[in-house]
DSSP file (Angstrom, degrees, kcal/mol; ACC not computed):
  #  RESIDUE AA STRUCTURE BP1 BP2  ACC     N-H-->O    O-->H-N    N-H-->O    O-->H-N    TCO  KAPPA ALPHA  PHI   PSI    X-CA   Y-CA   Z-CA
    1    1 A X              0   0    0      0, 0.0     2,-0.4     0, 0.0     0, 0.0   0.000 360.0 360.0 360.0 134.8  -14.3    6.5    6.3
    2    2 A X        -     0   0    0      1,-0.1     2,-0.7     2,-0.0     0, 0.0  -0.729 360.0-121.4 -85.3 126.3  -13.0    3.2    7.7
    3    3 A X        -     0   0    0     -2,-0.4     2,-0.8     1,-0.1    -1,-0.1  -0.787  19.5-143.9 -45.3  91.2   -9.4    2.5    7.8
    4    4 A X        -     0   0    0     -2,-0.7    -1,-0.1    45,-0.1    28,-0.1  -0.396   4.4-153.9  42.7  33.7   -8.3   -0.7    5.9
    5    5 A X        +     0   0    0     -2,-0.8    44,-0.3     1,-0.1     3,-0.1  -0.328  25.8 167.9 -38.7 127.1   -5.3   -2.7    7.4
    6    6 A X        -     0   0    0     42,-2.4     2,-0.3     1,-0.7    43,-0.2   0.727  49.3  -3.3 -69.2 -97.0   -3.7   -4.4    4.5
    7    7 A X  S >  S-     0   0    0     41,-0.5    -1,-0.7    43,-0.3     3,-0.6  -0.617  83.5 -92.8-140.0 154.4   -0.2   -6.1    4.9
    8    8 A X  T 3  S-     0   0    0     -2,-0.3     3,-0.1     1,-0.2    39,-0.1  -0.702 103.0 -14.0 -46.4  72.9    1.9   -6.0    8.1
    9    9 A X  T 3  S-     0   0    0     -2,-0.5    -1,-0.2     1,-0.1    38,-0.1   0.888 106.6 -82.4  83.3  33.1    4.1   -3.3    8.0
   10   10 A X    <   -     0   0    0     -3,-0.6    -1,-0.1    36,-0.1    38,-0.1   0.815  56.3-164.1  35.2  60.7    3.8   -2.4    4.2
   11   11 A X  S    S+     0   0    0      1,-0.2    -1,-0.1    -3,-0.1    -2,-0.0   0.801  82.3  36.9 -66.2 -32.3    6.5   -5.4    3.7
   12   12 A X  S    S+     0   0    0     56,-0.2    -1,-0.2    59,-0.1    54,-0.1   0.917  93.4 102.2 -93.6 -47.2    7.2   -4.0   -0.1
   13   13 A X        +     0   0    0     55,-0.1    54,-0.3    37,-0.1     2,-0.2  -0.278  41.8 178.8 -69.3 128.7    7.0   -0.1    0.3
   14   14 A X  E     -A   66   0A   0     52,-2.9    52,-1.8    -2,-0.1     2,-0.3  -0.910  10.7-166.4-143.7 132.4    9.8    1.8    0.4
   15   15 A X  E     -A   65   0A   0     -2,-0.2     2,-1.2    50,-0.2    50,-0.3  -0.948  11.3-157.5-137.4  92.6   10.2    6.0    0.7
   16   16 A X    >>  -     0   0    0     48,-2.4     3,-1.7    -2,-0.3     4,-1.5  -0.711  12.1-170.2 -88.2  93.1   13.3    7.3    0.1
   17   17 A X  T 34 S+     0   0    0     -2,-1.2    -1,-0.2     1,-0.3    25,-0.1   0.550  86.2  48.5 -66.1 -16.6   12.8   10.9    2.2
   18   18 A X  T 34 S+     0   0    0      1,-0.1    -1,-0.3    46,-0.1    -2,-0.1   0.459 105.8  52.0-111.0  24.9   16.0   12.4    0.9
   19   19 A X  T <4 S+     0   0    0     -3,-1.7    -2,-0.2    45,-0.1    -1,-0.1   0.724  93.2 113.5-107.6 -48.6   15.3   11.5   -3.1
   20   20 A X     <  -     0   0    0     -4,-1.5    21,-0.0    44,-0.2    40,-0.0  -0.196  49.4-165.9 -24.6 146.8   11.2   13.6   -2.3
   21   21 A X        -     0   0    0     19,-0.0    -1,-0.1    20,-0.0    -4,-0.0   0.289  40.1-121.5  24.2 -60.4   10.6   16.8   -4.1
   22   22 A X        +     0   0    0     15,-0.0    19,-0.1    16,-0.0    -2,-0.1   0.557  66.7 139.7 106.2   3.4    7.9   17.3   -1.9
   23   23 A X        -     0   0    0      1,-0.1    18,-0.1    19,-0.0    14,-0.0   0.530  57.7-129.2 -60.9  -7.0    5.1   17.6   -4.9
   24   24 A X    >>  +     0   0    0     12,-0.1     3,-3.2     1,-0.1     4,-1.0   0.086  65.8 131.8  97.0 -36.5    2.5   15.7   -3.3
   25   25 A X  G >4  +     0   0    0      1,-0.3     3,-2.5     2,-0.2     5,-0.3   0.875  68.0  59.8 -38.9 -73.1    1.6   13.3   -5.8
   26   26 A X  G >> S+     0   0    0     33,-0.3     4,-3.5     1,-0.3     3,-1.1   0.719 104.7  52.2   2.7 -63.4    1.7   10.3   -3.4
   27   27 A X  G <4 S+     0   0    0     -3,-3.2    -1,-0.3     1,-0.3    -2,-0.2   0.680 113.6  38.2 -85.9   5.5   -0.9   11.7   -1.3
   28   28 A X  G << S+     0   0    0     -3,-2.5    -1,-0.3    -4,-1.0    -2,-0.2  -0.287 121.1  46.1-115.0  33.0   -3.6   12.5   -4.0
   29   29 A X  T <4 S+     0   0    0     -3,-1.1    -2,-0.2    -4,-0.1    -3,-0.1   0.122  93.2  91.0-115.2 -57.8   -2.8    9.1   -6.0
   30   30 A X     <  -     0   0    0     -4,-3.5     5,-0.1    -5,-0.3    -1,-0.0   0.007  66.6-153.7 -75.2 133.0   -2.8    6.8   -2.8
   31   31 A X  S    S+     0   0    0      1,-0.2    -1,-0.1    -3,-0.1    19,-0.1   0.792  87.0  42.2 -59.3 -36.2   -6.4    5.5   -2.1
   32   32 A X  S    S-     0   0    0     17,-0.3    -1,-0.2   -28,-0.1    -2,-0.1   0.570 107.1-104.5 -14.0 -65.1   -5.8    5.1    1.1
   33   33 A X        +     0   0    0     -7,-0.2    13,-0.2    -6,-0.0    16,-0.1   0.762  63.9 144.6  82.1  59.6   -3.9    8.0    3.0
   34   34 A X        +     0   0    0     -8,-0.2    12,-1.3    11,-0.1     2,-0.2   0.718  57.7  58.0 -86.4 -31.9   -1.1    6.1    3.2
   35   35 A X        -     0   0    0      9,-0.2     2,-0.4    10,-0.2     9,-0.2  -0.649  53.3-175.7 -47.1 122.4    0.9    9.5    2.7
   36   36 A X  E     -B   43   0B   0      7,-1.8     7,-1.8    -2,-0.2     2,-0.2  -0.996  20.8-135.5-144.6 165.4    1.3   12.7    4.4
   37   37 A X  E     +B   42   0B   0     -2,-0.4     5,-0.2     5,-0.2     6,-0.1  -0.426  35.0 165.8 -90.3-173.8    3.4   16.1    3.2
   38   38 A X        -     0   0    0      3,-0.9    -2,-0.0    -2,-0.2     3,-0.0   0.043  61.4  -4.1 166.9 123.0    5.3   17.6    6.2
   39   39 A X  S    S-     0   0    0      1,-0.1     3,-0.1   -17,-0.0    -2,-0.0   0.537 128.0 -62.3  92.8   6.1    8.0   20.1    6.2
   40   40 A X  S    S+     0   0    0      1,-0.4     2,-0.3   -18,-0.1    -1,-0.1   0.614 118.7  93.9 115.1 -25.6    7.9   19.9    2.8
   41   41 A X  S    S-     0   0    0    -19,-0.1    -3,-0.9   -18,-0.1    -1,-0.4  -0.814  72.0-113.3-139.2 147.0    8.9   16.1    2.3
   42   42 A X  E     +B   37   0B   0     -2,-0.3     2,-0.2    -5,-0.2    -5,-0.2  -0.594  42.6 162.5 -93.3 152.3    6.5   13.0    1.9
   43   43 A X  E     -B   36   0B   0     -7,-1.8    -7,-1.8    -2,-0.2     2,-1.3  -0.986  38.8 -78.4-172.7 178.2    6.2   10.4    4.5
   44   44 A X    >   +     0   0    0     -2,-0.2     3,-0.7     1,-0.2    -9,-0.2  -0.503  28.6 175.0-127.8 122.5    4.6    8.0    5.6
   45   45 A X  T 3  S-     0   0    0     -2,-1.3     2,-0.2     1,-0.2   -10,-0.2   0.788  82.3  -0.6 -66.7 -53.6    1.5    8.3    7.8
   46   46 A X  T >   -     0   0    0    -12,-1.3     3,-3.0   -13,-0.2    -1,-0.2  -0.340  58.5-168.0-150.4  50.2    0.3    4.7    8.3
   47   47 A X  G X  S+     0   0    0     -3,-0.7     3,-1.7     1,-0.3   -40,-0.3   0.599  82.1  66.4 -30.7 -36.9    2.3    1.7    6.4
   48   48 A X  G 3  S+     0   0    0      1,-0.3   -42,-2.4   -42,-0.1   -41,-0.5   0.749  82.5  69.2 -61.1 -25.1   -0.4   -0.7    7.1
   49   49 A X  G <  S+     0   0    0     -3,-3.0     2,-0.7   -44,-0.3   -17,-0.3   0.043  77.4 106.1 -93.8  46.5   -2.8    0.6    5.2
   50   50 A X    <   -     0   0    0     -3,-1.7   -43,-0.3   -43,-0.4   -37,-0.1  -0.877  43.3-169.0-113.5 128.9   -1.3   -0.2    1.7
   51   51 A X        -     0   0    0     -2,-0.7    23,-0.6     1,-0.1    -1,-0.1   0.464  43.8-113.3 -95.1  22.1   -2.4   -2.5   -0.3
   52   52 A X        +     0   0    0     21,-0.1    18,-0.6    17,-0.1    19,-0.2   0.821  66.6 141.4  76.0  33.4    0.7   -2.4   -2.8
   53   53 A X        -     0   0    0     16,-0.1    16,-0.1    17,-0.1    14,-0.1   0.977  52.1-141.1 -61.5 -43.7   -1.3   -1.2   -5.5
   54   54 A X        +     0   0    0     14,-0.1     4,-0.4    15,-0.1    15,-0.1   0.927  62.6 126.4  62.0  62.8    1.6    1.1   -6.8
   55   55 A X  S    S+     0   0    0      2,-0.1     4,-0.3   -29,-0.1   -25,-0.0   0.412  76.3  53.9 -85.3 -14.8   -0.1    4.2   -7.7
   56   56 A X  S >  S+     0   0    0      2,-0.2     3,-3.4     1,-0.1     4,-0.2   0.885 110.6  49.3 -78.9 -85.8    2.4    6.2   -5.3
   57   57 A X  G >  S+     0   0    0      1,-0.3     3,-1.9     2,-0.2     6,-0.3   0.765 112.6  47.9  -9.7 -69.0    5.5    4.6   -7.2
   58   58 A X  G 3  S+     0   0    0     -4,-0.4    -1,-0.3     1,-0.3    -2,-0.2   0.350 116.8  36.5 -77.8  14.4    4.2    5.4  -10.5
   59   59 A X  G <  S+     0   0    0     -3,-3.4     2,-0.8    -4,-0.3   -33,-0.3  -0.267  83.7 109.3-128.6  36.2    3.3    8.9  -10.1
   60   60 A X    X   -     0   0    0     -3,-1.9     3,-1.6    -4,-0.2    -4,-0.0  -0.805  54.0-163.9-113.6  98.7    6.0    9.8   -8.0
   61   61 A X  T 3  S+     0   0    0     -2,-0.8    -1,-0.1     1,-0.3    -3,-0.0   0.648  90.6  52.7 -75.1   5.8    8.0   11.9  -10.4
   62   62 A X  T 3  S-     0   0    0     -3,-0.0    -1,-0.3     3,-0.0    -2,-0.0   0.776 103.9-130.4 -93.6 -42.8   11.2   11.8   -8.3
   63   63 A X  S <  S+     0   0    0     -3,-1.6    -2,-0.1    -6,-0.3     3,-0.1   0.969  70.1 135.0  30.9  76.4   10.9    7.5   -8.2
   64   64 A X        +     0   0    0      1,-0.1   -48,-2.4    -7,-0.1     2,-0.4   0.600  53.4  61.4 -94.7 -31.4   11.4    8.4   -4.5
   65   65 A X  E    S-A   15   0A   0    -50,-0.3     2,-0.3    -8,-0.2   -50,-0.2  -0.932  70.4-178.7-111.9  98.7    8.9    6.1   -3.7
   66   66 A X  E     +A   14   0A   0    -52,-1.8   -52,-2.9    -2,-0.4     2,-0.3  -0.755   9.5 164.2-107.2 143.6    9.3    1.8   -4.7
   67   67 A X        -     0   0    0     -2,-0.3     2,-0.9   -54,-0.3   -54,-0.1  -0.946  36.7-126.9-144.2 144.5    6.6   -1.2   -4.1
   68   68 A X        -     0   0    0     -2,-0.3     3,-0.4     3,-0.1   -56,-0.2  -0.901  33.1-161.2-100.0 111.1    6.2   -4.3   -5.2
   69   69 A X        +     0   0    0     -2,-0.9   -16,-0.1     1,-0.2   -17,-0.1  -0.442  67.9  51.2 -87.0 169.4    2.7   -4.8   -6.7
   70   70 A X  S    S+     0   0    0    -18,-0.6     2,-0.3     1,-0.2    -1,-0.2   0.349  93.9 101.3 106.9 -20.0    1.0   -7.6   -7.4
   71   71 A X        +     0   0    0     -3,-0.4     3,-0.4   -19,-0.2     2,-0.4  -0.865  62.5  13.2-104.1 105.9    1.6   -8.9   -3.8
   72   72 A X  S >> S-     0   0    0     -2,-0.3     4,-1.3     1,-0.2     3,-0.7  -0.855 111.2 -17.0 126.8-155.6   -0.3   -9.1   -0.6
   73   73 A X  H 3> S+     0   0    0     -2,-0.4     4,-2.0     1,-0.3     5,-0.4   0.674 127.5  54.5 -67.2 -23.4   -4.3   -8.6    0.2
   74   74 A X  H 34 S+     0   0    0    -23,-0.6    -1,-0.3    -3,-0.4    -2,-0.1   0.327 112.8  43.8-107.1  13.2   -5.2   -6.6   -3.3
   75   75 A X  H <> S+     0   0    0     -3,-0.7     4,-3.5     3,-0.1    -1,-0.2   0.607 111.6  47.9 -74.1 -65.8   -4.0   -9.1   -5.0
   76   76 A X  H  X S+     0   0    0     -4,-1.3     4,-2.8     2,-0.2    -2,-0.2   0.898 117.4  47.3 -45.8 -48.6   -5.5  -12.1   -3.0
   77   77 A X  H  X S+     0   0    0     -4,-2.0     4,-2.8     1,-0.2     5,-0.4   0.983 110.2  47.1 -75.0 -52.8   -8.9  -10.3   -3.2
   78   78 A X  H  > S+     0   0    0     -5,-0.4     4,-2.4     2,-0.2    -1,-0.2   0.945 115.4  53.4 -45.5 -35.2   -8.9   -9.4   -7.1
   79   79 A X  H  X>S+     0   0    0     -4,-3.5     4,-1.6     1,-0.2     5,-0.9   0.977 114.1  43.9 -60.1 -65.0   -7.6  -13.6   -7.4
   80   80 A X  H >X5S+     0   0    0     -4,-2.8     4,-2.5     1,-0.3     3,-1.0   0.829 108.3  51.6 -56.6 -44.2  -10.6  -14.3   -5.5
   81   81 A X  H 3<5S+     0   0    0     -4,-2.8    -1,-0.3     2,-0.2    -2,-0.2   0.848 116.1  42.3 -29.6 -57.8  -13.0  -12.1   -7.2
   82   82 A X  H 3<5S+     0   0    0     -4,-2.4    -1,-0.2    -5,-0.4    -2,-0.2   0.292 122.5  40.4-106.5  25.8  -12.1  -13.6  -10.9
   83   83 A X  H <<5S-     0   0    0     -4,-1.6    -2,-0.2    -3,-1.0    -1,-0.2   0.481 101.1-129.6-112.2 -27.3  -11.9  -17.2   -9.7
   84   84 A X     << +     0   0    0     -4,-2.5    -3,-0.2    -5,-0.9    -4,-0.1   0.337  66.4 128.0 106.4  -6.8  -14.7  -17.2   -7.5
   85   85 A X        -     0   0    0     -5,-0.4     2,-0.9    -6,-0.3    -1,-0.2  -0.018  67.4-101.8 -96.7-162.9  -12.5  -18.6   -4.8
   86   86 A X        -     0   0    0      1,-0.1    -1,-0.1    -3,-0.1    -6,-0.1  -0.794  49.4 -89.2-111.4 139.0  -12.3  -17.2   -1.5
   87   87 A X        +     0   0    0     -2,-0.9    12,-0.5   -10,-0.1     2,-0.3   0.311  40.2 176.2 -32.8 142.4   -8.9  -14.9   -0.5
   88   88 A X        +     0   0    0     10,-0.1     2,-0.2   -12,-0.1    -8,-0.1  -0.949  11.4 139.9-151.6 132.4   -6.0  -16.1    0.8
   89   89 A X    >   -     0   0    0     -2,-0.3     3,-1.5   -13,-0.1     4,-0.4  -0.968  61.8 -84.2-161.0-169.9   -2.9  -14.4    1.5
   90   90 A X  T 3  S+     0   0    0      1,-0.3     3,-0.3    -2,-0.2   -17,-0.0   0.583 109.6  73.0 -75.8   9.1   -0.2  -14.4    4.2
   91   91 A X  T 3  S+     0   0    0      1,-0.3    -1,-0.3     3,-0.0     7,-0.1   0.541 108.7  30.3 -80.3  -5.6   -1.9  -11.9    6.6
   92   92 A X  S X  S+     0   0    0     -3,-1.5     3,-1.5     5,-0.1     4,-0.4  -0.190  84.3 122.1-117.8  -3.3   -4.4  -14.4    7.7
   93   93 A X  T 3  S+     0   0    0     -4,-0.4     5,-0.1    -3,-0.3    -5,-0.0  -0.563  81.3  14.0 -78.4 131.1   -2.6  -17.4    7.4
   94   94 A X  T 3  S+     0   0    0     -2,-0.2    -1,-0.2     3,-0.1    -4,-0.0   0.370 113.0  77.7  99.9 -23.8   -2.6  -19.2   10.9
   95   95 A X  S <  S-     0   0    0     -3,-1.5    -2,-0.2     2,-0.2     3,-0.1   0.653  97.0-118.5-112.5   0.0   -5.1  -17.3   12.4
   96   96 A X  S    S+     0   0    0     -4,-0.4     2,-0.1     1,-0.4    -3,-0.1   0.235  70.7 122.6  53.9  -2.1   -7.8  -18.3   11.4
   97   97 A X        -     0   0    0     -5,-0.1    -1,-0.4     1,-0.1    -2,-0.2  -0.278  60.9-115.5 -71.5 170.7   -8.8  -15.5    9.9
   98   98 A X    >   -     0   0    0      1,-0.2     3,-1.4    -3,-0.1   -10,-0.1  -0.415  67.9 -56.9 -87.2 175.7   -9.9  -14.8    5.9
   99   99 A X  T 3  S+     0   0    0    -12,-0.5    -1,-0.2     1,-0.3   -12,-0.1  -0.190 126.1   2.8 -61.6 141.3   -7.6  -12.2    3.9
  100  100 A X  T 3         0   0    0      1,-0.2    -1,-0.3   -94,-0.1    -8,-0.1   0.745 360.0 360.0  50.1  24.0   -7.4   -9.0    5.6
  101  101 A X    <         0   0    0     -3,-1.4    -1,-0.2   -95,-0.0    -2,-0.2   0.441 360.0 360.0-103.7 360.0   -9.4  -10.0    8.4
């Protein structure tokens, strides 16, 4: 399966390690693998590949885990999808690249 850079450094997602439980949920919500257990405690394997959905957040029964959705490349692409237009968000900007590229 191909990894998915999204946003730069996961600018919104935030893992507060000593708030975890250690239930897992995170990594079995996030579409990605954004998430890994070890030791017991969630953390987080790869920040770039989130696209802020905030599936983590909202299944995180601890709220150890905060994002701001709504923000970033999944956003940009779903706009573009039900406008027709083409994505645009800041991860491309400058570079000539398209969204996520």
């Amino acid at each position: 399966m191909t990894e998915y850079k999204y946003i730069k450094n996961g600018e919104t997602l935030k893992l507060d390690a000593s708030a975890c439980e250690g239930c897992g949920e995170c990594v079995e919500v996030c579409p990605h693998g954004v998430f890994e257990l070890s030791e017991g405690k969630a953390g987080i394997r790869d920040r770039e590949l989130c696209m802020e959905c905030g599936a983590c957040a909202r299944n995180c029964p601890a709220s150890a885990i905060a994002v701001t959705t709504g923000v970033g490349c999944a956003a940009a692409i779903i706009i573009g999808k039900l406008t027709g237009s083409t994505p645009s968000c800041s991860c491309g900007s400058g570079s000539g690249k398209p969204c996520c590229g």
